[in-house]
LUMTI-563859 format. One line per 5 residues: number of its first residue (from 1); for each residue z negated, x negated, y negated of N, C-alpha, C. Coordinates in pm, whole numbers. Layout:
// LUMTI-563859
NUM	Z X Y Z X Y Z X Y; ...
This chain:
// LUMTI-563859
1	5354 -2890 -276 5243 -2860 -184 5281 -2745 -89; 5386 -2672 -151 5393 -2513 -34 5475 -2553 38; 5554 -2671 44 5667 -2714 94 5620 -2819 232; 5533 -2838 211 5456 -2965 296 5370 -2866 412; 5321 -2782 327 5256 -2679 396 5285 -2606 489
6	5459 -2551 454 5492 -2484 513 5557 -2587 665; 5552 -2688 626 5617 -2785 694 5561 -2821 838; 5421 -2845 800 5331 -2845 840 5302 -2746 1017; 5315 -2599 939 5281 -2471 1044 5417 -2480 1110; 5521 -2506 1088 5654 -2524 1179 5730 -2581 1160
11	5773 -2688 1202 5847 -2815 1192 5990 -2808 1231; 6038 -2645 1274 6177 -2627 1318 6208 -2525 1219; 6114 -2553 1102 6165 -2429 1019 6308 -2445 938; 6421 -2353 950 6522 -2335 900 6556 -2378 749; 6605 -2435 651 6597 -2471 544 6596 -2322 488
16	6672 -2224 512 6679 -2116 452 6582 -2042 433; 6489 -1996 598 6349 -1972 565 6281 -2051 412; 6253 -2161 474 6184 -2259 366 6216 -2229 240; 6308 -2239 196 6348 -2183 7 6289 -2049 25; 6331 -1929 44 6297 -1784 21 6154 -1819 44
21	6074 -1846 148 5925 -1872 129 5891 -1932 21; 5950 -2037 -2 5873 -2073 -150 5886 -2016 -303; 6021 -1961 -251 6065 -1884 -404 5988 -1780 -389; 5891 -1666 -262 5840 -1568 -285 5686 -1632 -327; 5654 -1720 -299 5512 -1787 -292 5521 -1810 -500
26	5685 -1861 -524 5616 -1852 -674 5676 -1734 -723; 5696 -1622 -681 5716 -1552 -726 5602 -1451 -747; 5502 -1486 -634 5341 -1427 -668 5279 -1463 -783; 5296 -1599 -822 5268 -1613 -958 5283 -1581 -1021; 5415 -1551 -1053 5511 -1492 -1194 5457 -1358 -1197
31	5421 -1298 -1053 5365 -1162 -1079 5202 -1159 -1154; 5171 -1251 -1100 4968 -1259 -1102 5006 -1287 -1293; 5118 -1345 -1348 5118 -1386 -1492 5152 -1274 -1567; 5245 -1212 -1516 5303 -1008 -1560 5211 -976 -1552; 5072 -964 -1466 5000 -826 -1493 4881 -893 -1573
36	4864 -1041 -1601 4776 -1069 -1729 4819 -1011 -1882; 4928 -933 -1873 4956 -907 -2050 4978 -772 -2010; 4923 -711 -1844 4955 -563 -1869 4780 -526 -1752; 4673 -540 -1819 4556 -537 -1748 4447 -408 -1785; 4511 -337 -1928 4405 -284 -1951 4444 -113 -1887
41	4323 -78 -1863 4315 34 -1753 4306 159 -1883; 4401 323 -1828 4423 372 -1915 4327 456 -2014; 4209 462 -1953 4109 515 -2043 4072 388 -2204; 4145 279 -2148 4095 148 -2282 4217 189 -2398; 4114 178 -2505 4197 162 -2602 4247 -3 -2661
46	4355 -17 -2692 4380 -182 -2686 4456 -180 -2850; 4479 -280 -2920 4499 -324 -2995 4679 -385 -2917; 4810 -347 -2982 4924 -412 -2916 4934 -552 -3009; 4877 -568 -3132 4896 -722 -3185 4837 -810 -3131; 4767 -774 -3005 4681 -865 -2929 4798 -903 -2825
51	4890 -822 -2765 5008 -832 -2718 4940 -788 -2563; 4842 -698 -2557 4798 -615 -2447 4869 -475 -2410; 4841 -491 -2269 4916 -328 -2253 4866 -282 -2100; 4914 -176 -2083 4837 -89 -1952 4907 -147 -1784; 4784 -119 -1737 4828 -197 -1615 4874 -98 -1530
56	5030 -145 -1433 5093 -13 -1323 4973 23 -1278; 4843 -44 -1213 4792 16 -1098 4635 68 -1106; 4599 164 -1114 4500 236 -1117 4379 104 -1084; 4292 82 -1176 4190 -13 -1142 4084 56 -1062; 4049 181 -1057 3948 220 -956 3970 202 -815
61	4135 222 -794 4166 202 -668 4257 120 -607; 4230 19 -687 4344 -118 -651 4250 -198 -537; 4146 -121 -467 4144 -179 -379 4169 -170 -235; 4227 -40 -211 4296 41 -134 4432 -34 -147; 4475 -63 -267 4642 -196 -240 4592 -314 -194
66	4500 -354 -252 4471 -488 -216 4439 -547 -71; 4358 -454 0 4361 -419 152 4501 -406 244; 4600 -331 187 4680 -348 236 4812 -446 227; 4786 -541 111 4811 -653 63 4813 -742 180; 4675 -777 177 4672 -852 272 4715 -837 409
71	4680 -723 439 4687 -673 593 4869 -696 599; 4953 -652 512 5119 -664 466 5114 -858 554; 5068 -918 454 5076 -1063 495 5061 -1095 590; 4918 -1105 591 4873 -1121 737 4997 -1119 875; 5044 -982 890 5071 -941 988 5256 -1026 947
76	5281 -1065 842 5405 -1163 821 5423 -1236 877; 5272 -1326 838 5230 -1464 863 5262 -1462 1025; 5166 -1346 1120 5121 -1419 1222 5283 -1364 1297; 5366 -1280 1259 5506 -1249 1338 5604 -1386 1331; 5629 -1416 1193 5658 -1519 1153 5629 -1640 1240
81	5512 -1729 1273 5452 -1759 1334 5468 -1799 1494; 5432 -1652 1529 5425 -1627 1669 5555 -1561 1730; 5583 -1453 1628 5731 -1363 1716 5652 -1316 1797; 5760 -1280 1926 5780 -1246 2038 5657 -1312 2140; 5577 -1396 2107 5544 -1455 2146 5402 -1384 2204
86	5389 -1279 2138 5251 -1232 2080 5261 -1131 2226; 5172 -1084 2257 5095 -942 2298 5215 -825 2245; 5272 -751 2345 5295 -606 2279 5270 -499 2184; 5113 -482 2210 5064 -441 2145 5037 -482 1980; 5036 -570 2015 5012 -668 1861 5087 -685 1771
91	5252 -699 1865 5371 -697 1778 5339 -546 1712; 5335 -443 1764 5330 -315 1677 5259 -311 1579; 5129 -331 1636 5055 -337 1521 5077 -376 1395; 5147 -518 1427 5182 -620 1306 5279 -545 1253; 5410 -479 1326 5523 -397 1283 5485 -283 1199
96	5378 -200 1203 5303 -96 1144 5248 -136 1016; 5240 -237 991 5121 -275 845 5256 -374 771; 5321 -411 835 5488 -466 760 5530 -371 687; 5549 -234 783 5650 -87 713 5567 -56 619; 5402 -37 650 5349 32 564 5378 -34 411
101	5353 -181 408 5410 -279 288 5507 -211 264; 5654 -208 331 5772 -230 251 5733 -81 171; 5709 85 219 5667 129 153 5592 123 45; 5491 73 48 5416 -1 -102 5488 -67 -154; 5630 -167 -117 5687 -249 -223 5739 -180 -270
106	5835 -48 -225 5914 40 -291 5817 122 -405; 5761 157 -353 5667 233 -470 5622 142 -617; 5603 4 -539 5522 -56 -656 5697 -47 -756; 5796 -103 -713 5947 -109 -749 5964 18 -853; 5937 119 -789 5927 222 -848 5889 260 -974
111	5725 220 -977 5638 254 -1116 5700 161 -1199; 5724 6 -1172 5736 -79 -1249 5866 -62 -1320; 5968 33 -1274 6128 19 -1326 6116 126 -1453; 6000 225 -1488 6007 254 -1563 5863 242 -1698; 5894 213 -1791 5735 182 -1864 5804 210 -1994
116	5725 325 -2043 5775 400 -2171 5639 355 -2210; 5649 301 -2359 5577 256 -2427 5570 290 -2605; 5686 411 -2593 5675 489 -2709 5526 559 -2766; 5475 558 -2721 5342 635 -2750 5257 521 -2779; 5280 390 -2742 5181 274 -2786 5214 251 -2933
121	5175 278 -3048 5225 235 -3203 5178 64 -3209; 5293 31 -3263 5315 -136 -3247 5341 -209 -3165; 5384 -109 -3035 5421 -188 -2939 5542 -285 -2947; 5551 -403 -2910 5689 -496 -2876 5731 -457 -2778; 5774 -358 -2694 5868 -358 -2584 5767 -372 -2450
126	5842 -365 -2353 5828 -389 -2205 5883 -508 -2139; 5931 -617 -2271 6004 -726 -2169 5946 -785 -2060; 5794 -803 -2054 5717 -857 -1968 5687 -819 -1819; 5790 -688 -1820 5822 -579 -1670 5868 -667 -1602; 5973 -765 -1633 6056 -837 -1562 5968 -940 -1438
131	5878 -981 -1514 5785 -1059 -1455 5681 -966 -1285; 5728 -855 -1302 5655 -817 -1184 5757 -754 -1106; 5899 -753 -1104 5979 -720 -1026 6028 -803 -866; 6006 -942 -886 6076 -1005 -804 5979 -1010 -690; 5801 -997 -694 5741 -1003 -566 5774 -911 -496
136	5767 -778 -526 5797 -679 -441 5930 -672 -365; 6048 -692 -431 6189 -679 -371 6173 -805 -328; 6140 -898 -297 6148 -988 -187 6076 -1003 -129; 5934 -904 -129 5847 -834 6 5951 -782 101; 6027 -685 56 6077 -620 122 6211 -664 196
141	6248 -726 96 6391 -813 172 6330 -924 338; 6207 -1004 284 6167 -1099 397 6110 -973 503; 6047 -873 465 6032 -779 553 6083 -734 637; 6170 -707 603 6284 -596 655 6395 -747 757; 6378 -823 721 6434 -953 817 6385 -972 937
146	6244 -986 920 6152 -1021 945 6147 -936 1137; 6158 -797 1068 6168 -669 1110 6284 -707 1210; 6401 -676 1193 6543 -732 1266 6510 -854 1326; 6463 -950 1302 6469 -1050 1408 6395 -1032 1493; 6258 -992 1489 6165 -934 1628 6206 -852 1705
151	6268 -763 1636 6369 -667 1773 6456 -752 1801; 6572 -792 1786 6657 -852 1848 6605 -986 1988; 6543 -1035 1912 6439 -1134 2019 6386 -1037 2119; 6308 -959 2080 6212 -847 2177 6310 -805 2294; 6397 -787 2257 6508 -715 2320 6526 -802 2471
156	6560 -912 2433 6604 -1061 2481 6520 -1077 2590; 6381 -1114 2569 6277 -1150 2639 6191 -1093 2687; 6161 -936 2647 6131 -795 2698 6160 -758 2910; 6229 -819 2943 6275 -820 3036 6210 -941 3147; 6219 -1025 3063 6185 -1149 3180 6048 -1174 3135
161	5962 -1077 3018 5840 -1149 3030 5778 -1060 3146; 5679 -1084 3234 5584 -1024 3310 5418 -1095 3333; 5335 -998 3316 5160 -1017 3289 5128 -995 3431; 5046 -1058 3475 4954 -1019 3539 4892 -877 3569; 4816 -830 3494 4785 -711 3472 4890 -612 3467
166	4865 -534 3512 4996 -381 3533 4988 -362 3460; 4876 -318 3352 4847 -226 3240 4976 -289 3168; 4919 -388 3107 5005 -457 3026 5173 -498 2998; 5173 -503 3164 5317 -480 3220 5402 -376 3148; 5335 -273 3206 5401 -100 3174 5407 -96 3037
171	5338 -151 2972 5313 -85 2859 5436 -219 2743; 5475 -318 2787 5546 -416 2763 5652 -345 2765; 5750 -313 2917 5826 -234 2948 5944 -118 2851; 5752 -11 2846 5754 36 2745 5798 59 2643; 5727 -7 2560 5710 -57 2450 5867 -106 2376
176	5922 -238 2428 6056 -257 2422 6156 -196 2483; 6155 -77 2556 6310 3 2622 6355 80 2532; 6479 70 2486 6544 147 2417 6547 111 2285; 6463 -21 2250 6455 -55 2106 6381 51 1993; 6306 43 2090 6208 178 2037 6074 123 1940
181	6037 -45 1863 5953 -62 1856 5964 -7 1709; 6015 23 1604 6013 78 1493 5929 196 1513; 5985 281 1592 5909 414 1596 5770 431 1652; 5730 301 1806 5615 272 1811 5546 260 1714; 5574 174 1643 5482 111 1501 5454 233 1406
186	5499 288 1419 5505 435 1247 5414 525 1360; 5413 542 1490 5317 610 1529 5151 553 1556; 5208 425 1591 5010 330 1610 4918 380 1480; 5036 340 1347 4985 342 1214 4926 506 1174; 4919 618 1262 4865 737 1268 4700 705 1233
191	4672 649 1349 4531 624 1374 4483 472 1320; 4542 452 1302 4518 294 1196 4498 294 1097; 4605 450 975 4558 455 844 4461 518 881; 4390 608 957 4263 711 955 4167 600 1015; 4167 534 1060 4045 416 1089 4045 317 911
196	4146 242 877 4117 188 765 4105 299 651; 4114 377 647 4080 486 480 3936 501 546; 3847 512 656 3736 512 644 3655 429 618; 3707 304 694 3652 234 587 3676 191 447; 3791 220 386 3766 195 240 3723 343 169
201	3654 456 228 3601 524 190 3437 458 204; 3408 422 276 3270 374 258 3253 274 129; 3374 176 131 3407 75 2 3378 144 -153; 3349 319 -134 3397 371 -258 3537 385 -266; 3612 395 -227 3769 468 -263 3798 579 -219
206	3860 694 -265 3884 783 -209 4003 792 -107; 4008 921 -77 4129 965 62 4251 924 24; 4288 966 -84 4415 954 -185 4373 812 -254; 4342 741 -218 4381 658 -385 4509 551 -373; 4545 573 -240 4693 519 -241 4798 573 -328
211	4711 739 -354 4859 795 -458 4793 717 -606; 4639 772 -642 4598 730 -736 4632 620 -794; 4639 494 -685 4647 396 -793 4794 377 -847; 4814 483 -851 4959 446 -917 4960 594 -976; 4894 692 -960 4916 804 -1095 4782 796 -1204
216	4655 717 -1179 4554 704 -1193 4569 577 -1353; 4741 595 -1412 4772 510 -1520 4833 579 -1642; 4869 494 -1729 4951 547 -1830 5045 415 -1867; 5146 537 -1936 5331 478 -1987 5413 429 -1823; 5356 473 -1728 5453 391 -1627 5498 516 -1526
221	5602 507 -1461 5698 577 -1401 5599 724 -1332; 5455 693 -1261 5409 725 -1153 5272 781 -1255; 5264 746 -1352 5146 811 -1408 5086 933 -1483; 4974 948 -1481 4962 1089 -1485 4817 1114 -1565; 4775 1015 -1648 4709 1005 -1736 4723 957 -1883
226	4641 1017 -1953 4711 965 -2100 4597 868 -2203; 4696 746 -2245 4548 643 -2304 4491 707 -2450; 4407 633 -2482 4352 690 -2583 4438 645 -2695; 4411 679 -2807 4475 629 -2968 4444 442 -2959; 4531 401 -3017 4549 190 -3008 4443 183 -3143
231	4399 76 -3108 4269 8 -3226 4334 12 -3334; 4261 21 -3438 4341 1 -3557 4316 -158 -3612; 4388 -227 -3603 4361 -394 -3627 4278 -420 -3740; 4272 -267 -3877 4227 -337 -3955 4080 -189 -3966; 4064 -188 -3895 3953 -51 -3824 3801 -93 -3875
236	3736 7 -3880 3585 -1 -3843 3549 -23 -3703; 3475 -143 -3734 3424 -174 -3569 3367 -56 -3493; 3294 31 -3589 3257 164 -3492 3367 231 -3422; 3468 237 -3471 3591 328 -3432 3610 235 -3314; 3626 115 -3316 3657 36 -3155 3508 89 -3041
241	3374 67 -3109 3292 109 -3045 3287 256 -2978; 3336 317 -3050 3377 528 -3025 3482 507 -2910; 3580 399 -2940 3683 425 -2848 3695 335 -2684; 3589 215 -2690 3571 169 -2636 3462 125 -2517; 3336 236 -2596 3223 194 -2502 3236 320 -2341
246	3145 325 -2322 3143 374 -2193 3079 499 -2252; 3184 586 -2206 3150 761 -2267 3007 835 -2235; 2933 818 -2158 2843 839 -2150 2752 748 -2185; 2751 665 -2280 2666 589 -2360 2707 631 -2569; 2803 563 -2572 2814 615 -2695 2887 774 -2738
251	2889 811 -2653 2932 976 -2666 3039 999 -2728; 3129 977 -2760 3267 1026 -2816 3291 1180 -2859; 3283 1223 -2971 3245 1373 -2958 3375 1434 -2981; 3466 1407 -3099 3596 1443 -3054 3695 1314 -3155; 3838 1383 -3229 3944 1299 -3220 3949 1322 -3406
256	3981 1218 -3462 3975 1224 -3612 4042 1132 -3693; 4103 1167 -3824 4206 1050 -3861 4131 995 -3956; 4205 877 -3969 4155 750 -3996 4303 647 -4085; 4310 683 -4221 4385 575 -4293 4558 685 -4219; 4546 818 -4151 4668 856 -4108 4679 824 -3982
261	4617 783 -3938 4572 697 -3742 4475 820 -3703; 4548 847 -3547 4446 906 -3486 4332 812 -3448; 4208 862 -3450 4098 784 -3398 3992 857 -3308; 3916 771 -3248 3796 868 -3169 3689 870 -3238; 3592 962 -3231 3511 956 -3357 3351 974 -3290
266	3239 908 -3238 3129 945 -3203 3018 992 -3328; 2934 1049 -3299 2846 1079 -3387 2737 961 -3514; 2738 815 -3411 2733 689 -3455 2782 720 -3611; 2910 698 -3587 3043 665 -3687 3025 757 -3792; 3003 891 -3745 3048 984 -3830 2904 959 -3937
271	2789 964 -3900 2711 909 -3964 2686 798 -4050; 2740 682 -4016 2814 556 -4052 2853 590 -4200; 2970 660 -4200 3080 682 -4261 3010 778 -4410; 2938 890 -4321 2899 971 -4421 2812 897 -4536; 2715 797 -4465 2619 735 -4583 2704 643 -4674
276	2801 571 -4611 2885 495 -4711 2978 571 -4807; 2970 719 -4829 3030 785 -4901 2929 825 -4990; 2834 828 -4927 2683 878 -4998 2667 787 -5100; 2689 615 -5089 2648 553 -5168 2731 518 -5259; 2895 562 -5253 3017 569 -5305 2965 682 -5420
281	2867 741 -5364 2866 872 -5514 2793 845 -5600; 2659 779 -5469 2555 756 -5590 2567 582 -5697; 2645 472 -5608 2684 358 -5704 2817 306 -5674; 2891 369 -5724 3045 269 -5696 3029 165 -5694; 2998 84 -5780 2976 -43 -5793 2922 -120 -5668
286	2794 -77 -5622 2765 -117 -5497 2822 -56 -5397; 2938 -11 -5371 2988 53 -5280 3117 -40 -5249; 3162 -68 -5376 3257 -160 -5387 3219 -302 -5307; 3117 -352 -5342 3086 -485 -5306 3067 -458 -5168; 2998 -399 -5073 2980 -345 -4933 3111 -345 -4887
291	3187 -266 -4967 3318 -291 -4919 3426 -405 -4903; 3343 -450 -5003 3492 -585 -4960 3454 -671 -4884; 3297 -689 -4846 3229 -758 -4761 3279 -775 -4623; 3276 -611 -4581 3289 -523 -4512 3446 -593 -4426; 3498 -532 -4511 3685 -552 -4491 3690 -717 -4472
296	3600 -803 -4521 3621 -972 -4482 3576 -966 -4359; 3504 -896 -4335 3409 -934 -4158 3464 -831 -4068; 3457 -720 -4100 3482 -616 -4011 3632 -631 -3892; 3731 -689 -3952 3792 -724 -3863 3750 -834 -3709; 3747 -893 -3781 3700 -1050 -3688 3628 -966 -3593
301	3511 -844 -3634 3393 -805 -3567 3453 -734 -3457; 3559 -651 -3461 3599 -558 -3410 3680 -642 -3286; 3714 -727 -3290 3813 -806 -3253 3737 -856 -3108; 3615 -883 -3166 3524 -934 -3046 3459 -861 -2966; 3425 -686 -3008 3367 -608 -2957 3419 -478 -2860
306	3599 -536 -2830 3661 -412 -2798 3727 -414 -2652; 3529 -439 -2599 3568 -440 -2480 3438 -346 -2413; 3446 -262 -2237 3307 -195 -2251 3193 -220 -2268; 3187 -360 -2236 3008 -360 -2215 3003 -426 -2401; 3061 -497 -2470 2989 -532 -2618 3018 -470 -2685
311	3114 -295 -2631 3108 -161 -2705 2958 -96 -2680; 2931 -82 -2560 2805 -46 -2526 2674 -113 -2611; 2668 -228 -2619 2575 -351 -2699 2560 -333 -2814; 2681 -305 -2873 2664 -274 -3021 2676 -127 -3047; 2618 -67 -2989 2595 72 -2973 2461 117 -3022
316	2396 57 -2913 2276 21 -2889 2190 -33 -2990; 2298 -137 -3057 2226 -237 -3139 2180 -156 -3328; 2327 -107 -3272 2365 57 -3423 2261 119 -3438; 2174 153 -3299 2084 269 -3348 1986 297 -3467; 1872 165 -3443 1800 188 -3529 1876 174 -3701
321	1974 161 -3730 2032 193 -3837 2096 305 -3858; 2135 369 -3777 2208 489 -3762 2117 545 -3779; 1960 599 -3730 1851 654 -3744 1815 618 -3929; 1807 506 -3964 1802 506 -4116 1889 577 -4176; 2051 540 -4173 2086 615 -4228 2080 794 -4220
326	2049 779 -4125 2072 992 -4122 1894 1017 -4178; 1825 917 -4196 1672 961 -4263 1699 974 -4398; 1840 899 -4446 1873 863 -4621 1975 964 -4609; 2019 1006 -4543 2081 1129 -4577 2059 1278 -4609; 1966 1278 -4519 1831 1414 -4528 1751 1409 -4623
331	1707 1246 -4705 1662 1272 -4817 1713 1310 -4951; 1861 1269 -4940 1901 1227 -5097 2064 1350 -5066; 2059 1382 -5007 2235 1498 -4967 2204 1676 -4915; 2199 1749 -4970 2189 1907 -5000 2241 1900 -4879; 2309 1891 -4798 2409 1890 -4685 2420 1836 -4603
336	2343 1766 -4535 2373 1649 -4497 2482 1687 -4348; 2455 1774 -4250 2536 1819 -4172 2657 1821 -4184; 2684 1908 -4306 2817 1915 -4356 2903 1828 -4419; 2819 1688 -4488 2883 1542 -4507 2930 1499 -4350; 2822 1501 -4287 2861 1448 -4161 2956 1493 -4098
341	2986 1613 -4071 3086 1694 -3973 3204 1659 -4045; 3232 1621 -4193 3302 1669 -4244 3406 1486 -4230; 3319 1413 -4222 3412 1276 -4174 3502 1265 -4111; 3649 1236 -4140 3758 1153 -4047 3768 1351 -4030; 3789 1429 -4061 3836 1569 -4034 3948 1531 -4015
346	4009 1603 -3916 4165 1685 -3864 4241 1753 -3975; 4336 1792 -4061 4376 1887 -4138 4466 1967 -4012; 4435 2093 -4007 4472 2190 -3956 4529 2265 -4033; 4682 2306 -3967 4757 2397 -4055 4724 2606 -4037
């Protein structure tokens, strides 16, 4: 189909063009398939037996790339296309949002060549990096071609084209003497990034989030945040809920071990935890049976809930039990504060 397609928009297209276009067209795939096993954003805590892992690019502000994604294409498409063919002005333009790409391909090149994943416990590796290398370096290769053949043409026909209009004339002239359109283009793009960052400041993105979305991560070359502790596969669903819901809903109060696992620990949990010790004192026996119940379901449960919004849900859903238990704790525990605080403790040397 991309072959017919491409066939289609230009019928003198070069066989050579034609392959590299289609090998970059599936090479978008292979990328869109790399960042399905690397999606979760670095505040998530993920489970690696799920075979999940952190994504290069800052999700608050991947839409500041994605904008210039397109605008990268776009301006491929229509050079590609048109060439020389185009308006002066237009060629720059288009030349300005090309460079700005190949910059973004280098960068993206960048984060992706390194992904330390020592700090993920259970991780399998980074083999799946491979999969997001080839869009970018052959952004930049068709780019940078792309680039060289419009000057060389420009050069050519710069001379014998003439407009009507003077304006246009002069500024044609211009524009192509001296092979000067590289440096045109890096200057248009002055007032081009300060017109588009306003509007993707209205979008919600900030000034910076071109740096952001690429320090705005964790384990990768460019990042500058750190994820939380990995699920424990065989965990209390609260501990996915502590680590997973949206911090200003289930409150996360601080960091606590768990089986020798760091964990996050909300006040939920710690409560949780304390009454099932409570009833460990007052009936083993029934503490036992809760427990093995517990350990048959509790996985599966956790499994389904360790994401934000059915962290949030079952948050929510916790309460009016969480409220029981801390009413059965105040009745039947001299302490009850001090059971509680005293859950999933830190040993400090």
């Amino acid at each position: 189909m991309t072959v017919l397609s491409l066939k289609k928009i230009r019928k003198d297209m070069p066989s050579s063009q034609l392959a590299l276009i289609t090998v970059y067209v599936l090479s978008l795939g292979i990328f869109c398939v790399g960042l399905m096993t690397h999606k979760a954003d670095y505040f998530t805590a993920i489970d690696p037996i799920d075979g999940m892992c952190y994504t290069p690019f800052g999700g608050k502000h991947v839409l500041s790339m994605v904008f210039y994604f397109f605008a990268f294409h776009i301006a491929l498409i229509l050079l590609w296309r048109k060439g020389n063919h185009l308006p002066p002005l237009t060629i720059v333009l288009a030349l300005g949002f090309i460079m700005t790409g190949i910059i973004l391909n280098f960068l993206i090149l960048m984060q992706i060549s390194a992904h330390d994943t020592t700090s993920i416990e259970g991780s399998g590796g980074s083999d799946h990096v491979l999969l997001l290398v080839f869009t970018p370096a052959l952004g930049i290769f068709i780019a940078v071609s792309l680039i060289v053949q419009v000057i060389k043409n420009g050069i050519l026909v710069a001379g014998e084209r003439v407009y009507t209009n003077k304006f246009l004339n002069r500024i044609n002239h211009f524009l192509f003497r001296q092979q000067n359109l590289p440096l045109w283009a890096l200057l248009l793009m002055v007032p081009v990034l300060m017109i588009t960052t306003i509007l993707l400041l209205i979008l919600g993105q900030d000034t910076d989030s071109l740096a952001k979305v690429f320090t705005d991560t964790t384990t990768w070359r460019f990042s500058r945040q750190m994820h939380p502790p990995v699920l424990d596969h065989k965990g209390h669903y609260l501990c996915t809920v502590a680590v997973s819901g949206s911090p200003q809903i289930v409150k996360p109060l601080r960091l606590g071990v768990r089986a020798g696992r760091t964990i996050v620990v909300n006040r939920q949990l710690l409560i949780a935890n304390a009454f099932e010790e409570m009833i460990q004192d007052f009936s083993p026996g029934l503490h036992r049976i809760i427990r093995q119940n517990y350990d048959r379901y509790g996985y599966n449960l956790s499994r389904k809930i360790n994401n934000e919004r059915l962290s949030n849900l079952t948050y929510l859903l916790m309460k009016p039990l969480e409220w029981a238990f801390l009413i059965c704790l105040y009745l039947f525990t001299e302490k009850p504060e001090h059971r509680i605080s005293k859950q999933y403790a830190m040993v400090t040397s």
